[in-house]
N, C-alpha and C positions, 0 to 999 in steps of 0.2 A: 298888821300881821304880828302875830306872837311867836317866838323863838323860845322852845323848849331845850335844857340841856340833856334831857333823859327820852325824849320824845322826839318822835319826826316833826318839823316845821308845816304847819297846819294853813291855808290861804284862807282868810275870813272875807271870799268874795262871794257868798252865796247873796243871791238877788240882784248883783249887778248887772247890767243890761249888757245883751252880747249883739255887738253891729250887724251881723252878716241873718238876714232874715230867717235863714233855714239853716241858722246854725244848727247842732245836733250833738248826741254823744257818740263814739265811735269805738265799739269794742274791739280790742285788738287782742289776734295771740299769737304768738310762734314757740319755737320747740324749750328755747330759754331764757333765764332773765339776765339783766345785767350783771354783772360781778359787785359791783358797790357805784356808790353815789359821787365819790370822791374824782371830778373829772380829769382827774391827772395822775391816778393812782393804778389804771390799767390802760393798757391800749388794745382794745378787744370790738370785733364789731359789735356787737346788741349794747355790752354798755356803752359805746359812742350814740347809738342809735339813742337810748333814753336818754342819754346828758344832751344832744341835739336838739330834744325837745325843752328843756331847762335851761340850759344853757346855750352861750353864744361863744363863736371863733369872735375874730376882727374880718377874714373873709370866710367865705362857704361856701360851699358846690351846690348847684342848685339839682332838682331831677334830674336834669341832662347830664349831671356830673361836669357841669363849667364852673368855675370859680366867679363869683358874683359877690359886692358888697355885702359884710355884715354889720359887724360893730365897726368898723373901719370905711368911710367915703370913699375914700383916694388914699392911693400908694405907689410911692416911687423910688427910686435909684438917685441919689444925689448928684446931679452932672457935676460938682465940684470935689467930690469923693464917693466912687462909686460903690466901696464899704458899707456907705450908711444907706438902708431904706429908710424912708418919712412915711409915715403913718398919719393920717388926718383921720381922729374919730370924731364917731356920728354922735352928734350934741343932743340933748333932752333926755338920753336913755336913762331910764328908771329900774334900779335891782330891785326882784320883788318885795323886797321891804321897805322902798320909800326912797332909798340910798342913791346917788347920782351915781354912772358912773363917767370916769373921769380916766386923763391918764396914768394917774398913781395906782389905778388897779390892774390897768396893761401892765405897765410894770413889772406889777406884785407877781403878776400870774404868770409871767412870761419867767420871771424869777425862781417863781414856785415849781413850773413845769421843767424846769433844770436842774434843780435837784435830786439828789443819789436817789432816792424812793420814788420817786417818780418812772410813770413808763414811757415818758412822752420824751424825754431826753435828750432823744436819739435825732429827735427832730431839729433842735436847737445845739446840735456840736462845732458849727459855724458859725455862733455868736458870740461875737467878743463880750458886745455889752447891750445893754438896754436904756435910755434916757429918755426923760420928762424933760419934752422943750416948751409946753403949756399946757394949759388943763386938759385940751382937746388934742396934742401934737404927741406922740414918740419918734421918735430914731432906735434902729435896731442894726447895730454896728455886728461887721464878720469880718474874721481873720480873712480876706481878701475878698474881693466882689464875687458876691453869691447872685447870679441871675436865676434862681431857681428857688431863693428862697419862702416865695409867696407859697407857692406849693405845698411846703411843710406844714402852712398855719393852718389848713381848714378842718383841726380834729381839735387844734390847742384854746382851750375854753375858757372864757373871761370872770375872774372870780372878784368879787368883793372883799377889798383887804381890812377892809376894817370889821366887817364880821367873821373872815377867818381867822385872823388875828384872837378875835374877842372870845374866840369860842377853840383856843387852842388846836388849831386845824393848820399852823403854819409850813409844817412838812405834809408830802403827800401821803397817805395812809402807805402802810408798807407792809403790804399784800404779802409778801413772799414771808417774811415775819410775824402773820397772824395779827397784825395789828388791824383793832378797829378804832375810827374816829368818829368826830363828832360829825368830819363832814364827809364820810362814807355814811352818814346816816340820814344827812341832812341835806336841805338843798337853800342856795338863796341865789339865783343867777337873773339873767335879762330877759331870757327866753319868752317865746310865746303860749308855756305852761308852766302853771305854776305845780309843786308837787301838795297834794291833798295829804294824801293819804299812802302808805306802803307796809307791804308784809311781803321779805324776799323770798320768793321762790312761789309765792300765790299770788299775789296781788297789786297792783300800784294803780293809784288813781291821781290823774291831772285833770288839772281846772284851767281854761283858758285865761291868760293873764287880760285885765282889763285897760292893764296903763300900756299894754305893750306898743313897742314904738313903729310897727311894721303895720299898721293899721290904714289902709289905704292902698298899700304894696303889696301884698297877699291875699288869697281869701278867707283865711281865718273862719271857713266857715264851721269849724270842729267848737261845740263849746266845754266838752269833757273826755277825757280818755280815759278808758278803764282797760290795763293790760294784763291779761292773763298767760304767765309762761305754760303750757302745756304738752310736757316732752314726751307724750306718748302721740304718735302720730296721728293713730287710728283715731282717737279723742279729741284729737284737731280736728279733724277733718269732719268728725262728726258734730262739732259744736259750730263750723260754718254751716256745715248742710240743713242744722235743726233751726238755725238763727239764731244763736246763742250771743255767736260771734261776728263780728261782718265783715273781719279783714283778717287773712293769717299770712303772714311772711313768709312761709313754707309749704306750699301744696305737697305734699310725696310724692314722688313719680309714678305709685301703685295708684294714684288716685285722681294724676289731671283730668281726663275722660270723665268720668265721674261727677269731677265739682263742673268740668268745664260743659258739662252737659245738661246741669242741674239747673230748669228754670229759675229766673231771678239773680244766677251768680256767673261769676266769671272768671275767666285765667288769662291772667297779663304775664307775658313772658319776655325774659332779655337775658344775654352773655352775663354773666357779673365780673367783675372785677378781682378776682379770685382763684387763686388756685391748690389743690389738695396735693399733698405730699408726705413723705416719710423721711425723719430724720436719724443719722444712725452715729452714736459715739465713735470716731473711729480715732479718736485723740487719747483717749484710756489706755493702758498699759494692760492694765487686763477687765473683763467684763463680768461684773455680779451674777449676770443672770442665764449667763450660759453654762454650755459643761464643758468649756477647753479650759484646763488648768493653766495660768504664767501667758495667756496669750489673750488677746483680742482679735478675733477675727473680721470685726470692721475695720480694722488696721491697715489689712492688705487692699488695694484699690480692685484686685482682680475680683475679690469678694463681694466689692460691693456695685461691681460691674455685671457679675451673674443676677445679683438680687434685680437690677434693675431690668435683665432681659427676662426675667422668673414672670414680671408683671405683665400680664395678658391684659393690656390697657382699654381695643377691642371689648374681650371681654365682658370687663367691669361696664362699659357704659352701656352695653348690651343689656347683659342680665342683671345686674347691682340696678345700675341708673336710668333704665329704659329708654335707652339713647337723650337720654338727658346729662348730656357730658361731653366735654371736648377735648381729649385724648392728649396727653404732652409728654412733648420731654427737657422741659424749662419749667424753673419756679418763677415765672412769667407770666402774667395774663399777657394779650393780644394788645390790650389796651395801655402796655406800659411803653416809654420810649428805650429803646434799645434790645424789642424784639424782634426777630427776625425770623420766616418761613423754616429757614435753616435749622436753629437752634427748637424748634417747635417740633422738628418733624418725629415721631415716636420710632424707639427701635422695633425691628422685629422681636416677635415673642420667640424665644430660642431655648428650648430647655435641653437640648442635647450640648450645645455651648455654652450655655449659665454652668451645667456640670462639669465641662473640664476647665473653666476657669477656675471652679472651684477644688476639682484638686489640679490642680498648677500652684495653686494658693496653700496647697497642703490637707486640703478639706476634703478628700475624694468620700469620707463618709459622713460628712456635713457637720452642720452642732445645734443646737437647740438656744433660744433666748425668747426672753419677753418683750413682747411687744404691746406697748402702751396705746390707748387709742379710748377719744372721745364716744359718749353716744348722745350727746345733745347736743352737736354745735352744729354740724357742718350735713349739709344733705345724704342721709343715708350713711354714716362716717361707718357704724359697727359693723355694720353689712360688708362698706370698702375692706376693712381692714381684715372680715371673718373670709372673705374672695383671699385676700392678700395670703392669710395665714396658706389655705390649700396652695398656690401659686408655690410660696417657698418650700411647701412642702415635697414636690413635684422634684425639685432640684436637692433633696435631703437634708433642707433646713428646716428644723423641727419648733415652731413659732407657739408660742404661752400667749394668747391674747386676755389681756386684762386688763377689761373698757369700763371706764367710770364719766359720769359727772362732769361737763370742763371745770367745775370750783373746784374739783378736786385734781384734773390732770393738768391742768397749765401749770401749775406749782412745779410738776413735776419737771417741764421744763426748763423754766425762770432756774429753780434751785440743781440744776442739772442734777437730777438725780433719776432719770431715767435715760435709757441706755438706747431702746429703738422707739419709735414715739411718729403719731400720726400729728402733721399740723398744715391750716391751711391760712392763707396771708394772701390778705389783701392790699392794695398800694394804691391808697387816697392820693400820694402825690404824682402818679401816672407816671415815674421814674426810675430805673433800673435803682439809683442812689438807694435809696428809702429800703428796698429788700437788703442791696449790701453792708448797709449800716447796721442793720437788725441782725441777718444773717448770715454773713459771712465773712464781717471784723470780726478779731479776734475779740474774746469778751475782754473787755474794760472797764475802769468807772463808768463811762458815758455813753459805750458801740457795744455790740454786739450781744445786746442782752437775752437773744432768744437765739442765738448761736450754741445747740447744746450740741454740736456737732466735733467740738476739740480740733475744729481747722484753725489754724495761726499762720498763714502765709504773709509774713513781712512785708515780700514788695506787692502782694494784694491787698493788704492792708494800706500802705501808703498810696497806691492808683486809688482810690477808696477814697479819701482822706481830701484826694487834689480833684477831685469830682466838684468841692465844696466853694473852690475860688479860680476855677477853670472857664474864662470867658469865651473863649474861644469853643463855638458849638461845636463843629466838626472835629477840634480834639478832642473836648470832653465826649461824644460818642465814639470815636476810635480805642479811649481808654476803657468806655463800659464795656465795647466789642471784646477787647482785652481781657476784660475782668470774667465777662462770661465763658470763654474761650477755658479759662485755666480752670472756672468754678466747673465746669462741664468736663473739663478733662480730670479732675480730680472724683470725679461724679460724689459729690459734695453730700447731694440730697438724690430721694428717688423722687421724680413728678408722676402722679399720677394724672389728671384731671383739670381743666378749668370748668369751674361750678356754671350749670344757666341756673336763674332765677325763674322762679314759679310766683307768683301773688294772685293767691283768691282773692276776691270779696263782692260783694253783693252789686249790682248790676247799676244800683243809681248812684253807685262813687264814681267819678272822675281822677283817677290817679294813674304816672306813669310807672313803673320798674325803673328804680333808680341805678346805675351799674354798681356801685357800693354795696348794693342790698341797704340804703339810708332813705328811711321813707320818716320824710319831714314831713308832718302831719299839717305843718300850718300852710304847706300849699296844696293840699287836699279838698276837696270840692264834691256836692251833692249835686248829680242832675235833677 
């Protein structure tokens, strides 16, 4: 294998022989592409989804969303200090370029992933330290016994230090700074694909690795992936129906009946792990993009208590999402520990009472702002958001919607530079933890990096904080109970929705809906 410095990293495996009898290629598409290659440089689902295929954690969730073996055999809690996890990695694994890897690259990447430009961060702020106890051994030391730390690893991906190193890649590319690197461009991981070929935003083609070390343990019956982002719906849908394509990650809601009708194809459906919501500055002194002069009206909590009765939740899954939607009022999926029927249950839609909270708040003739909002990431997002705009407007909040791109709006967030803003979070470690670290620590060097909300509550921040060395289970959920309790009473965020997942694709694949929306192609199978 050859390593270009100006070019993408090329796999010279053509004519190798691929195990699985009816291996095949497998065209894929959904609505977009990754953000970059660099797997520590965003924490975003679709680019986890392609660095998954490239790359490896040390554990990984399988279909079902359980945590199963990756690069790592065994893992445990040291009975003589229960600070330290041991890690026993899996022996013989080969980086696509030939390279062993070892524990000096857990290390490296574990190292990697905790740094300032990193988005992965957030995952690792209960590590003390990292150590090499033998080639194949780490220890991963935390400021007090973390029982929940395995959780965190199944998105943090294994890099090769001696080719990041060589190729000047030893920071993670720093997205929010417009920087590109060598290894946002390039790939060289364990993975069960090796990357061919790329052109972002058209194109990416993998090649099934031949040394890979899962060969016996998988089906691997895919021998090429060629992924096509396609963020016009209609053009989706229409390049499975012609056979273009044979797998898309996003059915539209206008169109399950349709594909799900179409001989030859099918629609797999499940809950995702996901949920849609609106965030609003309310930590600004005053707002850019409104008309109250010296004032912020996300400020006031009674404001942003109307906003969230304005939301005709109903509604939206009605007519937006053709009952393809599960109605909330937690930034919670189902799926995470520390939900409760309670904190799910949606308020009444109430526009007679959204208006005199809002003049109580001093707003009895409203005010106008922009609202930021995705149109390729999340199922139907422009739509949610064009529902939303009429919704506030009903209550004499006069909403600017101005929907781009996610490469262009998550910046927006990262660099708090927008003010009301659509965003939907999923939680790979199925714990309340993982959302409050992201979202509702106050931003830090290391927490709350997509917290563009201007919340800094001290003793929420510190309950937050003892989540991380709290053994004790029934405390530590008595204090998530807690943390939700005040994030709900501050009504922090507006919840709209937890996402279902829709997966077409042709009738002779064998594939489940994974709750992630993470379709690992190497446990994919042809009937």
């Amino acid at each position: 294998m050859k390593f270009l410095k100006t070019g993408i990293v090329v796999a010279a495996i053509t004519g190798m022989a691929i195990s699985a009898a009816n291996a095949q290629t497998l065209r894929w598409a959904r609505s977009g592409d990754s953000l970059t290659l660099d797997p520590h440089a965003q924490n975003e689902g679709p680019t986890h989804t392609l660095a998954h295929q490239i790359y490896e954690p040390l554990l990984q969730r399988d279909m079902a969303g359980q945590i199963t073996p990756g690069l790592a055999t065994s893992w445990t809690a040291l009975a003589d200090n229960p600070n330290v996890w041991r890690f026993t990695l899996r022996k013989g694994v080969k980086f696509h370029d030939g390279a062993d890897f070892t524990a000096d690259d857990a290390v490296y990447s574990f190292k990697r992933a905790m740094m300032p430009t990193s988005a992965m961060k957030e995952l690792l702020t209960s590590v003390k330290d990292i150590r090499k106890v033998d080639d194949h051994t780490i220890d991963m030391e935390t400021n007090g016994p973390n029982p929940l730390l395995i959780n965190n690893l199944t998105n943090l991906f294994m890099m090769d230090s001696g080719w990041t190193e060589s190729n000047g890649a030893s920071a993670p590319q720093d997205v929010a700074g417009g920087e590109t690197t060598f290894a946002s461009q390039n790939t060289n991981g364990t993975g069960a694909f090796v990357l061919a070929s790329r052109t972002p935003d058209q194109k990416t083609v993998l090649k099934a690795n031949p040394a890979y070390w899962g060969k016996g343990t998988f089906p691997l019956e895919v021998s090429e992936i060629v992924y096509t982002p396609i963020q016009s719906a209609a053009t989706r849908v229409a390049a499975l129906l012609s056979g273009e394509v044979d797998f898309i990650q996003d059915v539209p809601v206008q169109d399950l009946k349709r594909v799900g009708s179409q001989s030859g194809l099918k629609v797999v459906t499940a809950a995702q792990n996901r949920v849609i919501f609106f965030g609003m500055n309310s930590g600004l002194d005053d707002l850019k993009t409104d008309n109250v002069d010296g004032k912020n009206p996300f400020a006031d909590v009674r404001v942003r208590r109307a906003m969230n009765i304005a939301i005709n939740r109903d509604a939206i899954k009605k007519v937006v999402m053709r009952e393809q939607s599960s109605p909330t009022n937690v930034i919670m999926p189902p799926f995470v520990n520390g939900w409760t029927a309670a904190l799910d249950k949606i308020p009444a839609h109430d526009v007679a009472a959204a208006k005199k909270l809002l003049a109580d708040a001093g707003y009895a003739d409203g005010f106008s702002v922009t609202l930021n909002c995705p149109n390729d990431r999340y199922i139907n997002d422009e739509a949610i958001c064009l529902a939303a705009v009429g919704m506030f407007g009903q209550i004499g909040i006069k909403v600017n919607l101005d929907a781009k791109p996610k490469a262009q709006h998550f910046p927006l967030i990262k660099n708090k530079t927008t003010e009301f803003y659509m965003l939907g979070w999923g939680v790979p470690t199925f714990d309340s933890h993982y959302i409050f670290n992201f979202l509702v620590h106050a931003t830090t060097e290391n927490r709350g990096s997509w917290n563009n909300t201007g919340y800094d509550n001290a003793a929420v921040n510190d309950m937050i904080v003892s989540l991380e060395s709290e053994t004790d289970l029934a405390v530590r959920d008595a204090t998530i109970g807690k943390i939700w309790a005040q994030v709900q009473e501050d009504q922090l965020y507006l919840p709209i929705h937890n996402q279902v997942l829709n997966w077409g694709m042709k009738d002779g694949i064998k594939f489940d809906v994974q709750p992630e929306d993470q379709p690992h192609f190497k446990y994919l199978s042809f009937n």
